[in-house]
C-alpha atoms as one frame of an Amber mdcrd trajectory, in Angstrom:
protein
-135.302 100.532 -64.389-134.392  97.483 -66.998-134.955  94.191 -66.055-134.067
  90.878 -64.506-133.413  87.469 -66.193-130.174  88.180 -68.226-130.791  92.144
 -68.715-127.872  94.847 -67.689-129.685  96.952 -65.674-127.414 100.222 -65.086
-128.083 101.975 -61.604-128.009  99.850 -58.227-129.023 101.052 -54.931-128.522
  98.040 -52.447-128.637  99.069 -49.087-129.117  96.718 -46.254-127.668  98.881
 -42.988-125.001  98.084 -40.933-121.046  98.302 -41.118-120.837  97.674 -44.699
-117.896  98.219 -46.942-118.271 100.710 -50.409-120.834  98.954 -52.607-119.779
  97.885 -56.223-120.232 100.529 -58.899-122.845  99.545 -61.773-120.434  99.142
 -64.626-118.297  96.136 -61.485-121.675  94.166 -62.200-121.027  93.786 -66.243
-119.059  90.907 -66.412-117.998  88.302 -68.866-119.335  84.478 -67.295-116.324
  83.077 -68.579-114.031  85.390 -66.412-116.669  86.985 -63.390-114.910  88.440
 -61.301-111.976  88.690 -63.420-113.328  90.331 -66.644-111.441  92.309 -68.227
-111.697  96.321 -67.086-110.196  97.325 -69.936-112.160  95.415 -72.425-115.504
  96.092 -70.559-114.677  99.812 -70.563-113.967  99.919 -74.887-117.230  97.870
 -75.100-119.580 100.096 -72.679-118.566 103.140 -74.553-119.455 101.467 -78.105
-122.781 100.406 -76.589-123.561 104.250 -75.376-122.089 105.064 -71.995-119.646
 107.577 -71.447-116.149 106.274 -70.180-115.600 106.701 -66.611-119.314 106.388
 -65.553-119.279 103.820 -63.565-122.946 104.209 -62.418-123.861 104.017 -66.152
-125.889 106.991 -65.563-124.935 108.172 -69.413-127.268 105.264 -70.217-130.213
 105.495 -68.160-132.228 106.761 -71.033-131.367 103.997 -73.619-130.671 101.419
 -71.194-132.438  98.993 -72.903-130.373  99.166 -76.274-127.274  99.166 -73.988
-128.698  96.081 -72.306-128.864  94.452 -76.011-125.586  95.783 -76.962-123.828
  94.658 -74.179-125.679  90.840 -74.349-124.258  90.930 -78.026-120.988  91.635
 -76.600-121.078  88.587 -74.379-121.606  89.957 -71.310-124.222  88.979 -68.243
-125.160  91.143 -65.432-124.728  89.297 -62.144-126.971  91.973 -60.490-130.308
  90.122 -61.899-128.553  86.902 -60.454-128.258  88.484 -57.234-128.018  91.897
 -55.965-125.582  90.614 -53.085-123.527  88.580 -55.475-120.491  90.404 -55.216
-120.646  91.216 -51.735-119.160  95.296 -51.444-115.309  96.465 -52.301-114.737
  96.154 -48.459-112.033  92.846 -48.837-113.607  91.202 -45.744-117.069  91.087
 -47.426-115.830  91.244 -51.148-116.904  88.004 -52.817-114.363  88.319 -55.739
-117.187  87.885 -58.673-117.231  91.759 -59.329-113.975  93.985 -60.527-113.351
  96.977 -61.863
């Protein structure tokens, strides 16, 4: 679903195996590359729900069905998706594996 190269893509499903800590929700990905890991929630949240999604679903799953148009809306808004840079960017919400460029 969606696509790579700059595209919010809602719905991830990384699993590697092993001991790993809780992986970051879809919505932790949508970040501002001024501010990644330290966009803010807030903000983010106001903006996802004017581009379609429903507040509160963090696995964007409100969008699945017009995720391209909330891919567009959310590039107008300024935001990347660090998921197309890297689906192990952000490491999981675990703190000893957390890479600190995702937040909710």
């Amino acid at each position: 679903m969606g696509c790579n190269g700059g595209c919010i893509s809602p719905i991830r499903a990384v699993s590697c195996g092993g001991p790993y800590g809780e992986t970051w929700p879809s919505i932790a990905y949508i970040q501002k590359p001024e501010t990644i890991g330290h966009t803010n929630s807030e903000q983010r949240w106001r903006d996802a729900v004017a581009c379609g999604a429903e507040y509160g679903d963090v696995e964007l799953r409100s969008v699945m069905h017009k995720s391209e148009a909330f891919d567009v809306c959310m590039t107008q808004k300024g935001y990347i998706d660090i998921f197309s840079i890297d689906s192990l960017y952000c490491g999981s919400q675990d703190p000893k594996e957390d890479t600190g460029k995702c937040n909710l």
